[in-house]
C-alpha positions in Angstrom: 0.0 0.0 0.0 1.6 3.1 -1.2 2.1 6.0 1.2 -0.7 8.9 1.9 0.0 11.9 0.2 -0.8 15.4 1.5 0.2 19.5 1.2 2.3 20.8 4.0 2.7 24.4 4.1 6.1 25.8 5.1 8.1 29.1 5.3 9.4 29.9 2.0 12.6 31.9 3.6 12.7 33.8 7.2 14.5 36.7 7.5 13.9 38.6 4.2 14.0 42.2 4.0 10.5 43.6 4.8 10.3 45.2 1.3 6.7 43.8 -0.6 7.5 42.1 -4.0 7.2 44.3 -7.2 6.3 43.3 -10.5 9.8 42.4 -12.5 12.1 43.4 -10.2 10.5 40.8 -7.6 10.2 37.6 -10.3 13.4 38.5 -11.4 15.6 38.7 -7.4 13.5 35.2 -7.2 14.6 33.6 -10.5 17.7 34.2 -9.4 17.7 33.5 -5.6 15.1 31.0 -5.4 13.3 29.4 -7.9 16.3 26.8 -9.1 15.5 25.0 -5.5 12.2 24.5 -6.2 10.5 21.9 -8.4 6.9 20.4 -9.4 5.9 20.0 -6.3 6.3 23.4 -4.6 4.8 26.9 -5.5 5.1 30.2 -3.8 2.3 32.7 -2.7 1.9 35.4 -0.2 2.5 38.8 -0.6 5.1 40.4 0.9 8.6 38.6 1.4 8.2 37.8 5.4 4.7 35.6 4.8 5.3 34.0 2.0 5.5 30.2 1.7 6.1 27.3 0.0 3.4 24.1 -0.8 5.2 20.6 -0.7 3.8 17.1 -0.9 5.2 15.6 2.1 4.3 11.4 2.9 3.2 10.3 6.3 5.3 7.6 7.9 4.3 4.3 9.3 4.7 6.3 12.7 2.0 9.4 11.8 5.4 11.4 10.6 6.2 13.6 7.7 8.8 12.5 5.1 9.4 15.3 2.6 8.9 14.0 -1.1 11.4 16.6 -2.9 12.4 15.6 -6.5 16.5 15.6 -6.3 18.0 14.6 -9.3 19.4 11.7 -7.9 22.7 11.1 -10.8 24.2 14.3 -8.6 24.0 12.8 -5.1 25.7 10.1 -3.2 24.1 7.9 -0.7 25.1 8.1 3.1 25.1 7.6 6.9 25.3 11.3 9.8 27.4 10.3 12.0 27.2 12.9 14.2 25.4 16.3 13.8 26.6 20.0 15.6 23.6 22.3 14.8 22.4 22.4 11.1 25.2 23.2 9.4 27.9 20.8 10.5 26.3 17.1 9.8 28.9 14.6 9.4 27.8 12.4 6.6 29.9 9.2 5.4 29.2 7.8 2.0 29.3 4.2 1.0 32.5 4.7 -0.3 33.7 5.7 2.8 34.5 9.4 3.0 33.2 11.7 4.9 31.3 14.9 4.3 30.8 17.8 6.8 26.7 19.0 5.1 24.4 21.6 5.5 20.6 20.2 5.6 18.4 22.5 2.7 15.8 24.7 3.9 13.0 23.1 3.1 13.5 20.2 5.2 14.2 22.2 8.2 10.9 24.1 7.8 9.0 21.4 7.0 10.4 19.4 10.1 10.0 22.3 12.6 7.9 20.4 14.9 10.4 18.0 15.5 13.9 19.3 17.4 15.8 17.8 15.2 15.6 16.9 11.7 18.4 15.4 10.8 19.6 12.6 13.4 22.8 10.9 14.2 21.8 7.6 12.1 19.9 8.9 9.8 20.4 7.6 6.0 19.9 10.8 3.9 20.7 11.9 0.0 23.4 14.6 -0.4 25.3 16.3 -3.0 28.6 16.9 -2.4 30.0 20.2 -3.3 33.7 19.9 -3.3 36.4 20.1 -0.5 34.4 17.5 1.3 31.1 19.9 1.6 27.8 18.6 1.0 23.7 19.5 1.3 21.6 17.3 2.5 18.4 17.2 0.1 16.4 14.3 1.7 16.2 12.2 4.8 15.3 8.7 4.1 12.1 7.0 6.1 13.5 5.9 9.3 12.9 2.4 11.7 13.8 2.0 15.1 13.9 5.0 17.3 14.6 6.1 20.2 13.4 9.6 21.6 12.0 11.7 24.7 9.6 14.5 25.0 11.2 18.2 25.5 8.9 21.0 25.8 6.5 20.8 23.2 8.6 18.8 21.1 10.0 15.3 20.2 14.2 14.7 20.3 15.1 11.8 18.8 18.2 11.3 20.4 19.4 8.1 17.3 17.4 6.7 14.4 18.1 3.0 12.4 18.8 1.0 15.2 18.3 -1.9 16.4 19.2 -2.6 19.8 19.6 -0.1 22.6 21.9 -1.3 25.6 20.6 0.9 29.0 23.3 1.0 30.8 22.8 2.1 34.6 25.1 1.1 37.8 24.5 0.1 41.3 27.0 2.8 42.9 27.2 6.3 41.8 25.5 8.0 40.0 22.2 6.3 41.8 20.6 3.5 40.5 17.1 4.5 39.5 15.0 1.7 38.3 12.0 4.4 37.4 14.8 5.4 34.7 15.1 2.1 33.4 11.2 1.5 32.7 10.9 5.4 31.0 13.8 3.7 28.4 12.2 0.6 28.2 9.0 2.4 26.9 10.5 4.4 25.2 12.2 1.4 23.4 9.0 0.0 22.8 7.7 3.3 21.8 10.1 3.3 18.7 10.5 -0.9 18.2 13.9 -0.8 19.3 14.7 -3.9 21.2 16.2 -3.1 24.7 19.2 -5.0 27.2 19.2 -3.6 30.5 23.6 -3.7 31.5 24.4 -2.8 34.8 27.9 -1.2 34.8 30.9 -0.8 37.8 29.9 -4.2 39.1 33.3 -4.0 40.8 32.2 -1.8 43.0 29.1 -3.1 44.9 27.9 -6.0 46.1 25.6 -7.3 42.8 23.5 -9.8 45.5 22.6 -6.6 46.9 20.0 -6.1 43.6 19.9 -10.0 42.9 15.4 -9.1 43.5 15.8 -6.3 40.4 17.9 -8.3 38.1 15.5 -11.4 39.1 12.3 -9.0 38.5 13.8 -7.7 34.8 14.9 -11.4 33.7 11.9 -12.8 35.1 10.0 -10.1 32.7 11.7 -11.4 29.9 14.2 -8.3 29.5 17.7 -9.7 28.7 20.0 -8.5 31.7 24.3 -8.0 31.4 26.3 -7.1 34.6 29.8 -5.6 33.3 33.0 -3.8 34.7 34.4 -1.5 32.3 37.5 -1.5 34.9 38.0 -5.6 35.3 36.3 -6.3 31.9 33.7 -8.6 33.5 30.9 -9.2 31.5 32.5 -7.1 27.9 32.9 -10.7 26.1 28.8 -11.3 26.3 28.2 -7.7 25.6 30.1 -7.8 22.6 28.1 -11.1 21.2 25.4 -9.2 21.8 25.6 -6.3 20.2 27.8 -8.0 16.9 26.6 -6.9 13.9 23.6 -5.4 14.9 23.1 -1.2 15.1 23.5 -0.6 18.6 22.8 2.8 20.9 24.5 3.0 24.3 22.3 5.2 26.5 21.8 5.9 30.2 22.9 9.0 32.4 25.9 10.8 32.9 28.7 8.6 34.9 27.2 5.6 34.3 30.6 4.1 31.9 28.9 4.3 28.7 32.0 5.6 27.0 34.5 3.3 29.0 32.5 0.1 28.3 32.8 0.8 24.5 36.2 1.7 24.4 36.8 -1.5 26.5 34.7 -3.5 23.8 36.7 -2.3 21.0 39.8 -0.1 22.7 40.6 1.7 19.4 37.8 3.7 20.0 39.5 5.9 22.3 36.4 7.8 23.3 36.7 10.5 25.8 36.0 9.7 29.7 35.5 11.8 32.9 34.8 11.0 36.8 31.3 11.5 38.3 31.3 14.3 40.3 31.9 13.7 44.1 30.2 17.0 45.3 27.0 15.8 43.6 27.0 12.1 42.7 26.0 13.0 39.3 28.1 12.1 36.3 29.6 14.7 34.2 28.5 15.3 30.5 31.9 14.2 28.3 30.1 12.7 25.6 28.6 15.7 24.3 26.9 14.9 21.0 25.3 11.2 19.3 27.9 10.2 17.5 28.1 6.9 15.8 31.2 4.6 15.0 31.8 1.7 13.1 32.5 -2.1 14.8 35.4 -3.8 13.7 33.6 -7.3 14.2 30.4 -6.3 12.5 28.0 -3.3 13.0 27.5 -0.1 14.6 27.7 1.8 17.7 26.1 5.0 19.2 27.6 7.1 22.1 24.9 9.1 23.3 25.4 12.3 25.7 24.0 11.0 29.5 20.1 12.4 30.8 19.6 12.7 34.2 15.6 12.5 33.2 13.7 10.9 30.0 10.3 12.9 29.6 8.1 10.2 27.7 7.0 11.5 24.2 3.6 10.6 22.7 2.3 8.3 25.7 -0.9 9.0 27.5 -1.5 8.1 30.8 -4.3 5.6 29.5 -1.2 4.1 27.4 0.9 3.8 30.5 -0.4 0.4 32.0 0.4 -1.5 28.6 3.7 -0.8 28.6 4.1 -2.7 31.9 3.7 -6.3 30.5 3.0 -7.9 34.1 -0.5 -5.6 34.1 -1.8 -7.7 31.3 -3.2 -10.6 32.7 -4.4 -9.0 35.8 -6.4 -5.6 34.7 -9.1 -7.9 33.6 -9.4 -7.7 38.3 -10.5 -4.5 37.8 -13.9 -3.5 38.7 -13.8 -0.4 36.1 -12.7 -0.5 33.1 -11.1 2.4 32.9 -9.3 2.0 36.0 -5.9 3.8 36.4 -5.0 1.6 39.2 -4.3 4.7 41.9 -6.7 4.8 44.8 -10.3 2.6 43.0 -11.6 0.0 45.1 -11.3 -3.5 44.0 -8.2 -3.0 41.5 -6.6 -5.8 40.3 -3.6 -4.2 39.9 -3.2 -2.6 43.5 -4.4 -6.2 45.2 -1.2 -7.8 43.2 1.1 -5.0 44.4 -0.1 -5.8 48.0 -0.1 -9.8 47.2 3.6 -9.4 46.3 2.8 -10.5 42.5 3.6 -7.4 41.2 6.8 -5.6 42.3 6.3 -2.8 44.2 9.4 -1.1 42.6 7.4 -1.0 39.6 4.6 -0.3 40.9 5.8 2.7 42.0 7.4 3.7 39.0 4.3 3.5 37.1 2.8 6.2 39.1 6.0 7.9 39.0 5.7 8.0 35.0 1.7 8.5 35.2 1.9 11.5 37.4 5.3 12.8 35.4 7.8 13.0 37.9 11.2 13.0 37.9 12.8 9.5 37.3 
């Protein structure tokens, strides 16, 4: 089934002088500045240079997204992966050949994006023409599979695209261990059909029996669970089968070891490091950008910076309960149907809690997640 088609209108270009457009002067200053951009599937109206815009058939995606349908004469373009992304201007792109182009991302797709944070994403596969001394422009972003995002303000940030597996790496010593912050990933995972492996990092340092009842709970949930030591090098060998040939994200706050289990997986990374902070217990942002890098044994790898918080994106609080698979066999306890398992009487839900069927961990993470609060 082919893809829905519809108009999206965009800003044809901000900051333009406030003069109105005049006869041949105006047609002439666009011919010239404008018009070789456009093609059969964009027009211009408005009247004065600050409101007008630009029509453009744009395709909804699978997820209820845009995907820009600009004709781009394809023989001029090459074919590649961003590797990382500074701002709009400074997308590094590799080709299938292998080099690497530092690309600007055209207008139109920035406008037409605008309700998204980002529109270009480390992992994106995009068509750009290069333009010499390794410059390029990104013309077109390529429909995308396996996300992984949060909310921020009023908009979504897709923090990597095309990936496949996304290792949440967390520790049982500092920064603190918040298992609220490893069910807002694991939706979030869901969220974007990413498939997720919880890894619990610096297991030199604490007493792993200590959360034997969390790892239990995960593992028991079906979640595949890794202990590790990026210092001793416990646990890398079965991280690395894991993640072989597959298009991995590392992700999980500040201080965690993100960046010292990878370079530890493969040590010619040489990726950057810093201590966690001893005034605060909070890890200290060294990773400071996605960016990915290519596995010598097969596949790819993302370095994302740490969050102290994931804001969920696109989940209601009637959504919340599904995404806690030991709920489903039990809501059907509920008196009401829509129960939201907080204070009703006769709740299936809250009689498991206090049965010890369902963990009260999660437990109280879903009304953590329900009411918004701070992982």
């Amino acid at each position: 089934m082919s893809a829905r088609k519809r108009k999206i209108r965009v800003d044809f270009k901000k900051n333009r002088g406030k003069r109105s457009r005049a006869g041949h002067e105006w047609r002439e200053a666009v011919r010239q500045d404008q018009t070789d951009s456009l093609n059969a599937d964009e027009r211009i109206s408005g009247k004065g240079n600050l409101s007008r815009k630009r029509t453009v058939i744009a395709e909804e995606s699978e997820d209820g997204g845009l995907i820009a349908s600009l004709d781009v004469d394809e023989k001029d373009c090459l074919t590649g992966r961003v590797l990382s992304i500074v701002g709009s201007h400074q997308c590094r792109v590799q080709s299938e050949d292998g080099r690497v182009h530092v690309c600007a991302v055209r207008q139109v797709l920035r406008t037409l994006m605008k309700e998204s944070r980002n529109t270009v994403v480390a992992g994106d596969v995009v068509l750009f023409e290069p333009l010499g001394d390794a410059q390029g422009m990104i013309h077109r972003v390529e429909p995308r599979r396996g996300t992984l995002g949060r909310g921020n303000d009023r908009n979504q940030q897709l923090i990597v695209v095309n990936v496949d597996l996304a290792v949440i790496v967390v520790t049982g010593v500092s920064p603190h261990f918040k298992p609220s912050l490893i069910d807002r990933f694991l939706i979030s995972c869901e969220k974007g059909n990413v498939s997720p492996v919880i890894c619990i990092n610096k297991s030199d340092l604490f007493n792993y029996r200590e959360l034997l009842p969390i790892i239990g709970q995960y593992a028991n949930l079906g979640y595949p669970v890794v202990l590790t030591s990026a210092h001793t090098g416990y646990g890398i060998d079965q991280l690395r089968k894991l993640i072989a040939g597959r298009q991995t994200v590392f992700s999980g706050q500040s201080g965690v070891g993100k960046t010292s289990l990878l370079n530890k997986i493969q040590p010619g990374l040489a990726l950057k490091t810093s201590q966690v902070s001893n005034d605060s217990g909070k890890g200290r942002h060294t990773t400071r950008t996605a960016t990915l890098q290519a596995l010598e044994f097969g596949g790819w790898v993302v370095d994302t910076p740490g969050i102290r918080q994931l804001r969920l994106w696109d989940v209601s609080k009637e959504e919340v309960e599904g995404h806690f698979i030991e709920f489903y066999p039990l809501v059907r306890y509920c008196k009401y149907p829509n129960c939201m398992h907080i204070h009703e009487q006769q709740c299936g839900i809250r009689e498991a809690v206090a049965a010890g069927i369902i963990s009260e961990r999660r437990y109280e993470s879903y009304l953590k997640i329900l009411n918004d609060e701070d992982s």
